[in-house]
C-alpha positions in Angstrom: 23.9 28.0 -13.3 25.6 30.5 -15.8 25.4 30.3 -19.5 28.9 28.9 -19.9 28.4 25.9 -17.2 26.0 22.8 -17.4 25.6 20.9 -20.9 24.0 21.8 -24.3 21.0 20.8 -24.1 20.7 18.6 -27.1 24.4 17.2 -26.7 22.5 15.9 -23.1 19.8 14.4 -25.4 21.9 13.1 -27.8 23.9 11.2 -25.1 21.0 10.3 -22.9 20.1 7.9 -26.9 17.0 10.4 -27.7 18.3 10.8 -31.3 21.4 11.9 -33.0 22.6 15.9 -32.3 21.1 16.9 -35.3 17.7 15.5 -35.4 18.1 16.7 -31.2 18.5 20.1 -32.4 15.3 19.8 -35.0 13.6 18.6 -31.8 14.5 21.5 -30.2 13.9 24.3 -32.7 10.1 22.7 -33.5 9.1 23.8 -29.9 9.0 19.7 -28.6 11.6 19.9 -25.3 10.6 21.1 -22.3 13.1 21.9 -19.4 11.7 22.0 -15.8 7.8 22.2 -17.8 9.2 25.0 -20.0 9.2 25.0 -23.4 12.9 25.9 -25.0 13.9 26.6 -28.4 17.3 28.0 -28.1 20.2 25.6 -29.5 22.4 27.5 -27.3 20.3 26.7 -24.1 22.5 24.5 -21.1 21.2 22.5 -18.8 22.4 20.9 -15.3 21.8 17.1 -16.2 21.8 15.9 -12.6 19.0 18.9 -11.3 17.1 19.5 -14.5 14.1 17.6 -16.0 13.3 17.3 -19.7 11.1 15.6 -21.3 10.4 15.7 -25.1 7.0 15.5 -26.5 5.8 14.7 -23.0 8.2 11.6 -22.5 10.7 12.5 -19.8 14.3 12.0 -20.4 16.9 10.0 -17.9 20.3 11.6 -18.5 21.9 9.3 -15.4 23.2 6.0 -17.9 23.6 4.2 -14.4 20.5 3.5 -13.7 19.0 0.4 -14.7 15.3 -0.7 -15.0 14.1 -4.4 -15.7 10.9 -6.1 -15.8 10.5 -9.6 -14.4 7.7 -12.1 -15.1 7.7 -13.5 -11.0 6.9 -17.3 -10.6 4.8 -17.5 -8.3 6.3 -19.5 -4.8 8.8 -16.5 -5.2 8.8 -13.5 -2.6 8.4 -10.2 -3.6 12.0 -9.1 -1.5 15.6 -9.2 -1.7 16.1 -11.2 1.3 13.2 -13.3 3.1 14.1 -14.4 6.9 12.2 -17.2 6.5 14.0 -18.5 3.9 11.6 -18.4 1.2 12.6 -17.8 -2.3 13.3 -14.5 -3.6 14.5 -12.0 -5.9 17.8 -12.3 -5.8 17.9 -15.2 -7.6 16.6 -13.1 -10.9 19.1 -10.1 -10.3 22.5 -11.8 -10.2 23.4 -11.1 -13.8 22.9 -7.3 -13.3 26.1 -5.6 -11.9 23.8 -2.8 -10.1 22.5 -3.5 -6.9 18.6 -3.7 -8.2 15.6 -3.5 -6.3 11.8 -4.3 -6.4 9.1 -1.2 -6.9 6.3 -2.6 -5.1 5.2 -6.2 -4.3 3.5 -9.1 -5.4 2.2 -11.7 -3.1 4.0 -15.2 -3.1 1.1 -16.7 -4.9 0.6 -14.2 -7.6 3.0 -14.6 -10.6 3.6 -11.5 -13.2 4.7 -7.8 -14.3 7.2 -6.9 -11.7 9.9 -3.2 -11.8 13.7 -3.9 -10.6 15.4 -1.0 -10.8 18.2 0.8 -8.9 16.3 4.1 -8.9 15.6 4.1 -5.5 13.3 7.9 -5.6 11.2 6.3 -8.9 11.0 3.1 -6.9 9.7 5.1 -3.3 7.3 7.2 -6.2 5.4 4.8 -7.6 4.8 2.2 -5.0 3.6 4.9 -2.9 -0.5 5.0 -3.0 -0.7 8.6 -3.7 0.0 8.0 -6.9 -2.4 5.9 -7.6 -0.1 3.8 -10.7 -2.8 1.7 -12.6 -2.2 -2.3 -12.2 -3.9 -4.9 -15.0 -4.4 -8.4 -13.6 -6.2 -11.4 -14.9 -7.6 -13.8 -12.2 -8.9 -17.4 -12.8 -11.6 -17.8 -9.9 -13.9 -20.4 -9.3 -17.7 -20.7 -10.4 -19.5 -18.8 -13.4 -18.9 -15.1 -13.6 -22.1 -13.1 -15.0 -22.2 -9.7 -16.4 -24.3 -8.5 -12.9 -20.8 -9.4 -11.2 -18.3 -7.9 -13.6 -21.1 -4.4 -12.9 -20.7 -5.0 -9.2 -16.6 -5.1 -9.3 -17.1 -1.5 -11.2 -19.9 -0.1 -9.0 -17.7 -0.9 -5.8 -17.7 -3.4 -2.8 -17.6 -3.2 0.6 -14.6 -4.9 2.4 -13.1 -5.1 6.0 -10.7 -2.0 5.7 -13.3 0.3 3.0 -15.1 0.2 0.1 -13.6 -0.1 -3.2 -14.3 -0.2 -7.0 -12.4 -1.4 -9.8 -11.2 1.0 -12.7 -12.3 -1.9 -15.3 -13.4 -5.4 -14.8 -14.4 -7.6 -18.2 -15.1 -11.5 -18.3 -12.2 -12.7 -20.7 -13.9 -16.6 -21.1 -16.0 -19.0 -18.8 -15.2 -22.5 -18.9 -16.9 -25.4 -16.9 -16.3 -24.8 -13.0 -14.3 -21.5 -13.7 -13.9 -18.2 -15.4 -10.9 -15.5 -16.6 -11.4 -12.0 -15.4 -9.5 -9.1 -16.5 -9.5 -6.5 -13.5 -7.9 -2.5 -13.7 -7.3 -1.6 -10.7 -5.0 1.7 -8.8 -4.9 0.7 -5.4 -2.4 -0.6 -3.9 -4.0 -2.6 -0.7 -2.8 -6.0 0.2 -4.4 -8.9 -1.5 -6.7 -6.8 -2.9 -7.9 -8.7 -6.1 -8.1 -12.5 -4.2 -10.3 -10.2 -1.4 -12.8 -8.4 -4.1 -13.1 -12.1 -6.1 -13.6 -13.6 -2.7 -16.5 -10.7 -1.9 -18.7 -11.5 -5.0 -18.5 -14.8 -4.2 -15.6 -16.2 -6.8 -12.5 -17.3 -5.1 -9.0 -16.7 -6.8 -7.2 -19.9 -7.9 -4.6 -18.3 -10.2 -3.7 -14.7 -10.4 -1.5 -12.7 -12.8 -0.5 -9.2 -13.0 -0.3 -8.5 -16.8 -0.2 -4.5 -16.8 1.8 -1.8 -14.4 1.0 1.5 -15.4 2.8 1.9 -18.9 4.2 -1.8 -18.2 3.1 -4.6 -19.8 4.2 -8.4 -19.8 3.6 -9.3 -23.2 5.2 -12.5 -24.4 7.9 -12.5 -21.8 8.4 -15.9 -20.2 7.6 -16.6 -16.3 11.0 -16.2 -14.8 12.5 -14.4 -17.3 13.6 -10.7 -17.1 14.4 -8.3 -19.9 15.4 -4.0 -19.7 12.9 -1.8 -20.6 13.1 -0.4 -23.8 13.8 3.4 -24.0 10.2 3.9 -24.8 8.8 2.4 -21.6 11.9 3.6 -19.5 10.3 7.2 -20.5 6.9 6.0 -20.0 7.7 4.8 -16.3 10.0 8.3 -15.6 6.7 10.9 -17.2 4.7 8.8 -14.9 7.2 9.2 -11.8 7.5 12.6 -12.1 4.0 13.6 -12.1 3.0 15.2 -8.9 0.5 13.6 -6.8 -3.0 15.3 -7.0 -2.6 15.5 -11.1 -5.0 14.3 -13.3 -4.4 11.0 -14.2 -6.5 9.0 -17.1 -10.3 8.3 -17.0 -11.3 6.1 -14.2 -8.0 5.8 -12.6 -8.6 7.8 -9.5 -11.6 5.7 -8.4 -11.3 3.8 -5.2 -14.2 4.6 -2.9 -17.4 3.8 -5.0 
């Protein structure tokens, strides 16, 4: 790309809702944009919109206004697919009021209700439902029998289980009431069933089970079956996380699997 093609590059940031052209420009001058990992400074610096990535102070921008991300609280009794051959219910049910074509980023079994991406971004959907990126999940499980602080230590130190061991990045007893308790577990792997199977190891089987966090994600107040779009603060939380490369650090404890 020459000088005179491509887009200013804080006329792109200014359209892409990051601020207004001005405060765009301070943004620019102060050293806080980076294009392609490189920091730029020059007001008269283009960009390619489609090819380049920017992010400012770390957050990565989305220049492409057509994509469309929306978190869904999932009832549980509800697939985790577009279209289930067995006639089940699904998603579609919860996308016909977007005009995009949206899709799910990763899955949640039938019976476990919560935090789940639908987004038309097909390469950040393939990205961070693959395992080698290792996107943190926060789920809060309501299992049977008394949970003592030896079994929330156990969850952390690791288990052993048909297909390998594995450890969870946090585990913490929320409250234990009667027959039953409310554990909080931090996990990045993306196995199937995984939280029922490790609950079920130590000895506390899963009656209820919701997924409260996905990486940046969280559920907060939204009600089950409900769906809202991210806000531009989480849609450049869920992007900076896309785009780093598999192998990079990642926070504390969030590359632990095999104990």
């Amino acid at each position: 790309m020459t000088a005179a093609e491509g887009v200013r590059l804080q006329k792109a940031l200014a359209g892409a809702g990051v601020a207004s052209r001005r405060v765009c420009e301070q943004l620019i001058v102060e050293g806080r944009v980076r294009v392609n990992g490189v920091v730029v400074r020059e007001l008269g610096s283009r960009i390619d919109p489609e090819r380049d990535l920017v992010d400012v102070d770390g957050t990565a921008v989305q220049f492409d206004q057509s994509m469309r991300y929306v978190l869904l609280n999932k009832p549980t009794g509800v697939v985790s697919s577009m279209h289930d051959d067995r006639g089940r219910p699904d998603l579609r049910r919860f996308t016909g009021g977007w005009p995009e074509r949206l899709y799910n980023v990763g899955r949640l079994d039938a019976e476990t209700s919560g935090l789940l991406v639908l987004t038309n971004d097909g390469e950040l959907a393939h990205v961070l439902a693959h395992p080698s990126f290792g996107v943190t999940k926060v789920y809060v499980a309501k299992v049977r029998g008394a949970v003592t602080p030896q079994t929330i230590a156990r969850l952390t130190r690791g288990v052993q289980l048909e297909d390998g061991p594995i450890a969870a990045d946090k585990a913490r007893l929320l409250d234990r009431s009667g027959s039953t308790s409310l554990v909080e577990l931090t996990l990045h792997s993306g196995r199937n069933r995984i939280v029922r199977r490790m609950m079920a190891e130590v000895g506390h089987p899963v009656d209820e089970l919701v997924r409260r966090g996905f990486g940046p994600l969280h559920l907060g107040t939204l009600p089950v079956g409900a769906t809202r779009e991210l806000t531009k603060v989480e849609r450049g939380a869920l992007l900076t996380l896309a785009r780093r490369e598999p192998g990079e650090p990642t926070p504390p404890g969030a590359d632990r699997e095999t104990p």
